[in-house]
DOLO-795569 format. One line per field, with one value per residue: residue in one letter; z negated, x, y of N, C-alpha, C in turn. Coordinates in steps of 0.05 Angstrom, whole numbers, plus 32768, in hexadecimal, padded with zeros to 4 digits. Each point is the difference from the previous one (the first is absolute). Layout:
<rs>
residu [a, ...];
n_c3 [Z, ...];
n_c1 [X, ...];
n_c2 [Y, ...];
ca_c3 [Z, ...];
ca_c1 [X, ...];
ca_c2 [Y, ...];
c_c3 [Z, ...];
c_c1 [X, ...];
c_c2 [Y, ...];
</rs>
This chain:
<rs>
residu [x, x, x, x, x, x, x, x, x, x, x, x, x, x, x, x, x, x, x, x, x, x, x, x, x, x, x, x, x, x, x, x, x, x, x, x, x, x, x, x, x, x, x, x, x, x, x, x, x, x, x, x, x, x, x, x, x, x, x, x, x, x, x, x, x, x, x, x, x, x, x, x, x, x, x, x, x, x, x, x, x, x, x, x, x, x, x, x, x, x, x, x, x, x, x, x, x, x, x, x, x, x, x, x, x, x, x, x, x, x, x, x, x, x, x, x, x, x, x, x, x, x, x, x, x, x, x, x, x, x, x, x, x, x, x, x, x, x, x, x, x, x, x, x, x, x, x, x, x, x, x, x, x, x, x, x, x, x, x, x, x, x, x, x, x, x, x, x, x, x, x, x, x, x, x, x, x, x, x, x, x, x];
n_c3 [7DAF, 7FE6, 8001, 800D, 7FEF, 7FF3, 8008, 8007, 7FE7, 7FFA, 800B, 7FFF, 7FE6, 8001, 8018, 7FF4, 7FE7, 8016, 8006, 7FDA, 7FF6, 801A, 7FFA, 7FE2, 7FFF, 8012, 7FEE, 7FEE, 800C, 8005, 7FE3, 7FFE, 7FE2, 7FEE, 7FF2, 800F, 7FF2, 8003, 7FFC, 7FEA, 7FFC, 800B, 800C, 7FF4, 7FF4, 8000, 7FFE, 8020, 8002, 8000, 800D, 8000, 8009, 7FEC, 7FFF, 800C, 8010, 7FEF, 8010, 7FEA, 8007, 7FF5, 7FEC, 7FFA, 801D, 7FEC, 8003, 7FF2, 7FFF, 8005, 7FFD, 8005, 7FF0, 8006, 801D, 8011, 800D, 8012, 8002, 8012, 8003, 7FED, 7FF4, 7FE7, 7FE3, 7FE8, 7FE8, 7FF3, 7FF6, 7FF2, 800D, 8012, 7FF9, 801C, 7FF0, 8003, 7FEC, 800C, 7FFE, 8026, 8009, 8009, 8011, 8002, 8014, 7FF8, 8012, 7FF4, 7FFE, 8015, 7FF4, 800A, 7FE5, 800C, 8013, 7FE8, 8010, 8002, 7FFC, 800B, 800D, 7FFF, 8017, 7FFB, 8011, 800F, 8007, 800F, 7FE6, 7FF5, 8015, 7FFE, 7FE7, 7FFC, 800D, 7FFD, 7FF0, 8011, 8008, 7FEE, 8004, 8017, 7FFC, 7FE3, 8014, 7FFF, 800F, 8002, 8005, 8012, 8007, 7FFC, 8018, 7FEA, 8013, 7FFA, 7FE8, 8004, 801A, 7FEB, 7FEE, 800A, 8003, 8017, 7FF7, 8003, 8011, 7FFA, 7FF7, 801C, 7FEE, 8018, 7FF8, 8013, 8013, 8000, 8011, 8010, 7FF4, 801A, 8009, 8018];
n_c1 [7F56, 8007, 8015, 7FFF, 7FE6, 800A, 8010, 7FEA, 7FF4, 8006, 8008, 7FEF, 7FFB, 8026, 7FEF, 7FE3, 8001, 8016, 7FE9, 7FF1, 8016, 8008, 7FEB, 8012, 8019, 7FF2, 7FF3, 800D, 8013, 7FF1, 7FF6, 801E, 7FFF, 8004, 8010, 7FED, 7FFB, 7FFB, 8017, 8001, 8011, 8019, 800B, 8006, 8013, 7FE3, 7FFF, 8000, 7FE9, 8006, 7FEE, 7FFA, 7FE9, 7FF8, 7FF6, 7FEE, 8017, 8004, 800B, 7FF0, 8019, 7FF7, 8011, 7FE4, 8005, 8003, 7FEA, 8009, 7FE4, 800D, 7FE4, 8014, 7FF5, 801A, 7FFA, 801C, 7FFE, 8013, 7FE9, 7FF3, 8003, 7FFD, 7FEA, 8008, 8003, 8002, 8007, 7FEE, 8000, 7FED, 7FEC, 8013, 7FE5, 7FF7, 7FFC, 7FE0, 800B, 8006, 801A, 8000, 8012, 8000, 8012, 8000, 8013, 8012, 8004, 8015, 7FE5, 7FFB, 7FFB, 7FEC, 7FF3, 7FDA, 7FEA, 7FF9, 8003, 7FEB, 8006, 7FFD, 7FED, 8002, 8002, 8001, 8013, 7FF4, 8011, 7FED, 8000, 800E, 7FFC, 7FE8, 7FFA, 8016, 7FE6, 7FEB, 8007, 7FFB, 7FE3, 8002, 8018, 7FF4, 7FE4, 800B, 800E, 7FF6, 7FEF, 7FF9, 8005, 7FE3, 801A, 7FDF, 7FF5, 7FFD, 801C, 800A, 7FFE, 800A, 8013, 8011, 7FFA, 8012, 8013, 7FEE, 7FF4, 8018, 7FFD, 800D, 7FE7, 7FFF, 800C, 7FF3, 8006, 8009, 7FFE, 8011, 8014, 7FF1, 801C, 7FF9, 7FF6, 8014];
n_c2 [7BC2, 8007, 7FFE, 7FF1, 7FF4, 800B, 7FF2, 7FEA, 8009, 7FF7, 7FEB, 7FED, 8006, 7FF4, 7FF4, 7FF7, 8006, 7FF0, 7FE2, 8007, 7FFD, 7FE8, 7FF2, 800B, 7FEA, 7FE8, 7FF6, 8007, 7FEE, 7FEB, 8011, 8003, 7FF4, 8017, 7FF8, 8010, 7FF6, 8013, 8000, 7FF9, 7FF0, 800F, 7FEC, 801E, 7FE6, 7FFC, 801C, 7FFA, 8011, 8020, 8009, 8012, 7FF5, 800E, 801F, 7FEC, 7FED, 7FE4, 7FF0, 7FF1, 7FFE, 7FE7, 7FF2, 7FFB, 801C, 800C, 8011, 800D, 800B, 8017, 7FFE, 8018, 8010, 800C, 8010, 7FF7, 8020, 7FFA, 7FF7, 8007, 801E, 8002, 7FEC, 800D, 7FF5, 8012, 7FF0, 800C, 7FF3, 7FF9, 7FFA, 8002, 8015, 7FF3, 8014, 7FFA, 8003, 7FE6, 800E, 800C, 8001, 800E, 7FEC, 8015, 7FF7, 800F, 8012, 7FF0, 7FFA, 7FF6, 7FE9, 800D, 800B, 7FF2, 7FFC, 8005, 7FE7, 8002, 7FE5, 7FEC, 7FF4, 7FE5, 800B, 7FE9, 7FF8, 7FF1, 7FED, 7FFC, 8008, 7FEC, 7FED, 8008, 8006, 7FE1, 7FF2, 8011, 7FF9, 7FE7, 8001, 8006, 7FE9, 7FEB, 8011, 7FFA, 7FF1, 8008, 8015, 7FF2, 800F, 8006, 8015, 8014, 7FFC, 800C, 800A, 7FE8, 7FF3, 8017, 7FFD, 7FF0, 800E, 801A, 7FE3, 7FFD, 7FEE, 7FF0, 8007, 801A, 8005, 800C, 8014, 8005, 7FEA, 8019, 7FEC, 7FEE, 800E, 7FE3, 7FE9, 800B, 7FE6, 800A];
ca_c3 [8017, 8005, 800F, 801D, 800B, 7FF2, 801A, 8014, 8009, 8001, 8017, 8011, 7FFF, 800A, 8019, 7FFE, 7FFE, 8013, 801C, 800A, 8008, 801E, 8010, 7FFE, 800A, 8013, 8000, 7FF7, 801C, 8015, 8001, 7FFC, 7FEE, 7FFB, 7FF2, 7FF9, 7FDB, 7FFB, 7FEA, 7FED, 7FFC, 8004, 7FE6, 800F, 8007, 8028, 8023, 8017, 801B, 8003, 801C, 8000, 800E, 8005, 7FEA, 7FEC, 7FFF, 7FFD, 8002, 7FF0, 8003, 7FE5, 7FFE, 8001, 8019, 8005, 8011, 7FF1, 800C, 7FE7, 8011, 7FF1, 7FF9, 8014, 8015, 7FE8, 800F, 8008, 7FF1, 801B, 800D, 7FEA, 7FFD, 7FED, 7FE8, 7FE3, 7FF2, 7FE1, 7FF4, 7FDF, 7FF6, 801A, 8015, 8006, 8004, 8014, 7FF1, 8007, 8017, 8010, 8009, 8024, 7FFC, 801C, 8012, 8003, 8017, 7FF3, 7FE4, 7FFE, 7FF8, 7FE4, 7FFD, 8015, 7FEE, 7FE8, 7FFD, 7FE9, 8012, 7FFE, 7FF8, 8014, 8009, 8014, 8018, 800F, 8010, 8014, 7FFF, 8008, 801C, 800C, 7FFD, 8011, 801B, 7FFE, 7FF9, 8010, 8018, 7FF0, 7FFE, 801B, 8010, 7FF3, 800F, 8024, 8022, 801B, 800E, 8019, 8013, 8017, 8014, 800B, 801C, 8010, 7FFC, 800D, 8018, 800A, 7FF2, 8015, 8025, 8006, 8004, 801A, 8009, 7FE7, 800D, 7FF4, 7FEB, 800B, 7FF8, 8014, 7FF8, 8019, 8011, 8005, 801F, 8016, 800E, 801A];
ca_c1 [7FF1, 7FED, 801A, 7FFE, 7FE7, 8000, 801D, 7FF2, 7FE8, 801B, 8010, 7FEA, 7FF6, 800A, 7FFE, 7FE4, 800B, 8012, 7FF3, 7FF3, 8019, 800A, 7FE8, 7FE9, 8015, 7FFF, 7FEE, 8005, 800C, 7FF1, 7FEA, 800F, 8001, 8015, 7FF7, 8005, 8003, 8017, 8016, 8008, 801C, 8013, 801D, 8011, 800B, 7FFB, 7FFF, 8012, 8006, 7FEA, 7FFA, 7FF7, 7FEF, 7FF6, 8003, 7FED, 7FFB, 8018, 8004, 8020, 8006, 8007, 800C, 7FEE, 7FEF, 7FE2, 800B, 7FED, 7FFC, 7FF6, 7FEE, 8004, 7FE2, 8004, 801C, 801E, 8013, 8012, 7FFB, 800F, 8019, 801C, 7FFF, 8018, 7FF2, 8006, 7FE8, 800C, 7FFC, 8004, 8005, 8003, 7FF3, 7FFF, 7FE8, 7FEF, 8000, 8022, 7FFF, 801D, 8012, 800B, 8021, 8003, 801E, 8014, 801A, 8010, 7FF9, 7FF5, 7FEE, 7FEE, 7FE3, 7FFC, 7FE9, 7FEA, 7FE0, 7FF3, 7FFE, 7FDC, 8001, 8010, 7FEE, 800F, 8002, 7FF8, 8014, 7FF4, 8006, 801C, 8004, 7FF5, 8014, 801C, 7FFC, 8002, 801C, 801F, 8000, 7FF4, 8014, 800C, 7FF4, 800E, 8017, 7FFA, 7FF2, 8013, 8000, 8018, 7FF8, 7FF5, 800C, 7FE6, 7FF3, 7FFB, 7FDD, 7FEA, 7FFF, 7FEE, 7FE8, 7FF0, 7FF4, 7FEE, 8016, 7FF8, 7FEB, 7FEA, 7FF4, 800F, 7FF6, 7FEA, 7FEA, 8004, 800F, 8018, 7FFE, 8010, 8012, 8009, 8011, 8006];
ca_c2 [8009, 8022, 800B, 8001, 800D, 801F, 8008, 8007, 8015, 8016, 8008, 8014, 8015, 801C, 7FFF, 800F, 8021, 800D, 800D, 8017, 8011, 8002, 8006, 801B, 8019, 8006, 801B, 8017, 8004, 8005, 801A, 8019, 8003, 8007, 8015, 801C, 800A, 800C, 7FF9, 8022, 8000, 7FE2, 7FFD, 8007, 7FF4, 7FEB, 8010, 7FF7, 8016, 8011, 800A, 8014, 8001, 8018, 800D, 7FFA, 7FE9, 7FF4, 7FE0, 7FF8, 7FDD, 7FFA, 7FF7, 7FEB, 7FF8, 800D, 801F, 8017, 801B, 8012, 8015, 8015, 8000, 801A, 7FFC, 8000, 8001, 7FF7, 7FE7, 7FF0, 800C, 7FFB, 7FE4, 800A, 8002, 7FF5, 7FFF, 7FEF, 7FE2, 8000, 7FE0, 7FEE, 7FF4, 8021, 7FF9, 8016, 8013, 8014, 800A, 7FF4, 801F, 800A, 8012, 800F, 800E, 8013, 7FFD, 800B, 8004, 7FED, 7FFC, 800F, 7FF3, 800E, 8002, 7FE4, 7FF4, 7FE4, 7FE7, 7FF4, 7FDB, 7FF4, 7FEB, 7FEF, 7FFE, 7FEA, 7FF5, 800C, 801A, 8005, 7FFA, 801C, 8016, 8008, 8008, 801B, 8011, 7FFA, 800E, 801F, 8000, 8007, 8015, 801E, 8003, 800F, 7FFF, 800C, 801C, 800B, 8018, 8002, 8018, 8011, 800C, 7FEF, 7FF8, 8016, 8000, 7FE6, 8007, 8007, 7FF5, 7FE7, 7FEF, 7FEC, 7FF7, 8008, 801B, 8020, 800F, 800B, 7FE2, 7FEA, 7FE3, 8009, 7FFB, 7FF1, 8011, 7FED, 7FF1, 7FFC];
c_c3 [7FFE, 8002, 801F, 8007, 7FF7, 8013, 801E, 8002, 7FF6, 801E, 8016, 7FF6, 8006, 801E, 7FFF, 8003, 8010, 801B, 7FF9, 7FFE, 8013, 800D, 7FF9, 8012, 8022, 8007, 8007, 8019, 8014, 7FFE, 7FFD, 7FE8, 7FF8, 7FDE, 7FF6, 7FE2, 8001, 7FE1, 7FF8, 8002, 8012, 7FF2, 800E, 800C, 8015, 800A, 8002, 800F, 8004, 8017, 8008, 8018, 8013, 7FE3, 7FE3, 7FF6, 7FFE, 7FF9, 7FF1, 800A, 7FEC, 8007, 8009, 8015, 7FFB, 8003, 7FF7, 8016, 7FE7, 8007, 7FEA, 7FF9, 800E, 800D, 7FE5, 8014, 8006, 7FFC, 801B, 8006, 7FF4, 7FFE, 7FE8, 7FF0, 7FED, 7FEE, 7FE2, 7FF2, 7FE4, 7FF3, 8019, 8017, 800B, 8007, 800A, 7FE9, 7FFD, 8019, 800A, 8001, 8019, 7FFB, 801A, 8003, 8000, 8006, 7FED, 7FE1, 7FF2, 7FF0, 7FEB, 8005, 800C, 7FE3, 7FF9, 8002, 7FEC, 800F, 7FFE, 7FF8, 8011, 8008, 800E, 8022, 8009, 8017, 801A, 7FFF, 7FFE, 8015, 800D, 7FF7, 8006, 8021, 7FFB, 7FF9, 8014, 801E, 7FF2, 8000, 8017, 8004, 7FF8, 8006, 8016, 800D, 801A, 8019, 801F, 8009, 800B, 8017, 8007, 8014, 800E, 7FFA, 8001, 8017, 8007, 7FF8, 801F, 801A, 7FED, 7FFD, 8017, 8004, 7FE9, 8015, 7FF3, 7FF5, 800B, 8005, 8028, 800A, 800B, 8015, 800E, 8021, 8018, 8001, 8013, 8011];
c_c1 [7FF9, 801E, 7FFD, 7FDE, 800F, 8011, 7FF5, 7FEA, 8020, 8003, 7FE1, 7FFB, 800E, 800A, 7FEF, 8017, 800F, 7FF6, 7FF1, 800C, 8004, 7FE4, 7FF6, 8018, 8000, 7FDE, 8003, 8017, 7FEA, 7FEF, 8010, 7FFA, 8019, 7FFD, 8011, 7FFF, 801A, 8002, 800A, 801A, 800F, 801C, 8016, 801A, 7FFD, 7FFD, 8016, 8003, 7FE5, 7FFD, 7FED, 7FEF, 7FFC, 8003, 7FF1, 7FFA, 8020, 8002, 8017, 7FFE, 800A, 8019, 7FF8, 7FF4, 7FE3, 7FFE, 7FE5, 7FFD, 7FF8, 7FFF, 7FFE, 7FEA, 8002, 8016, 8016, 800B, 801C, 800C, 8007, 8014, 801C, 8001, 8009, 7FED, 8007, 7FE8, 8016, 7FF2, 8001, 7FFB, 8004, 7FED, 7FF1, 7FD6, 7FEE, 8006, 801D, 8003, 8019, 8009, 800C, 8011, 800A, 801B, 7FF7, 8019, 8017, 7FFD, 7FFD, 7FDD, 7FEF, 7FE6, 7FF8, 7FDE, 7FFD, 7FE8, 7FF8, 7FF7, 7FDF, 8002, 8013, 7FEA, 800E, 7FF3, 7FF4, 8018, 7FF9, 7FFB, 801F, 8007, 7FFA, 801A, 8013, 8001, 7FFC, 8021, 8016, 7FF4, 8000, 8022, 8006, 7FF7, 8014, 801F, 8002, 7FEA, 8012, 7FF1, 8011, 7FF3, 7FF2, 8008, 7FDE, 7FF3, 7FF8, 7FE3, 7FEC, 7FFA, 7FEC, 7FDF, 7FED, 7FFE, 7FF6, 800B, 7FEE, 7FDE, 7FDA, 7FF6, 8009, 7FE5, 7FE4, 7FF5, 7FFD, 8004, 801E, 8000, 800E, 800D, 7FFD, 8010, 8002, 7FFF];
c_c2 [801E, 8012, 8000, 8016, 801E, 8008, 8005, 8012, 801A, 800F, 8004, 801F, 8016, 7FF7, 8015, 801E, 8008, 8002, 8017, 801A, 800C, 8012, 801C, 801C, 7FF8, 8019, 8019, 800E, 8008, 8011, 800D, 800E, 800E, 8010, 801E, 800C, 801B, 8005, 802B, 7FF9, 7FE9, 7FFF, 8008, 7FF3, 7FED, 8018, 7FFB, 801A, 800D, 8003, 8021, 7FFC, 801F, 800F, 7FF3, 7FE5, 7FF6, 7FEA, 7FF2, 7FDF, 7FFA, 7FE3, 7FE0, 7FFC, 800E, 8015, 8010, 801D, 800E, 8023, 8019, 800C, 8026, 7FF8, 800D, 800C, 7FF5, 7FE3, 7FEB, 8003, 7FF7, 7FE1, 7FF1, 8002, 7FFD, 7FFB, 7FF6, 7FEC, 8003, 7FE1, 7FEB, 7FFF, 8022, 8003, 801A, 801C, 8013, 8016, 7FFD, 8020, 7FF9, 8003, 800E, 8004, 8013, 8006, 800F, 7FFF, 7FD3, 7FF8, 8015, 7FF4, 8014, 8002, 7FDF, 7FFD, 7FF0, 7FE8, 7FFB, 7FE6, 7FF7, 7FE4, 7FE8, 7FFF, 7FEA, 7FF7, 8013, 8021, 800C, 8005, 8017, 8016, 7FFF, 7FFF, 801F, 800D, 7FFB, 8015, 801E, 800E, 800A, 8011, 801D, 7FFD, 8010, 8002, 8005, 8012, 8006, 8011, 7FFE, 8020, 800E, 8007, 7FE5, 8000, 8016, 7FF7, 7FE2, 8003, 800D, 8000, 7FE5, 7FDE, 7FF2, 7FF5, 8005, 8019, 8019, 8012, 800B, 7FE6, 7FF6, 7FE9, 8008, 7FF5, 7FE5, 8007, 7FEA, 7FF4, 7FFD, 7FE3];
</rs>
């Protein structure tokens, strides 16, 4: 009899531990718990793909779905513009103490190093902060394809500027004049 009692407080106690499992991670959903711990190093082998935010900011997607920001501690000139980075690696992993290099085009010349930054932390992303940024980057996309532009005819919009429009009072604040009807 004490095989079966040891099997059953067995198996309740790890119910006990998985509803309080379920219950602390539907918590933690519904207050939007996340944890931000930023991290000194990642492994250079899960980056998946850099992104150049801006001169001072850069988004690594990792291999695993998770998505690091890493907030330059000075703008890196050409750091958007170009999008292009080198870095060297001594023990596989790239960390807040390393630094990236700009690789700037050159027409004819191809790839040269541009200026060396030094990286920061890497803070992980929240799902919902993903979302934002690649909503931001797909319209940030459309806005830098083109404005579109049309001739305007100056003399026109002078002239329309100085008659009256319909049925507005003329410039000496008179009312106008209404017309007979026969």
């Amino acid at each position: 009899m004490l095989g079966p009692s040891i099997t059953a407080t067995f198996v309740v106690a790890t119910l006990v531990v998985a509803t309080s499992a379920v219950a602390q991670g539907g918590a933690a959903d519904v207050e939007g718990a996340f944890d931000r711990t930023p991290q000194d190093c990642v492994i250079v082998s899960q980056i998946d793909q850099t992104d150049a935010v801006d001169d001072q900011n850069l988004i690594f997607t990792m291999r695993n779905r998770k998505v690091y920001r890493n907030h330059l501690p000075r703008q890196c000139p050409g750091l958007e513009r170009e999008n292009r980075i080198a870095y060297e690696s001594r023990n596989a992993r790239l960390c807040s103490i390393d630094t990236i290099t700009v690789l700037e085009q050159r027409f004819g010349i191809g790839f040269q190093p541009g200026f060396t930054c030094r990286l920061g932390e890497f803070v992980p992303l929240s799902p919902a902060e993903i979302e934002d940024l690649e909503l931001r980057q797909r319209e940030g996309r459309r806005g830098r394809q083109g404005i579109s532009a049309k001739p305007v005819d100056a003399d026109a919009d002078e002239a329309a500027e100085s008659e009256p429009a319909e049925g507005a009072a003329p410039a000496d604040g008179a009312a106008p004049a209404e017309a007979a009807v026969p």
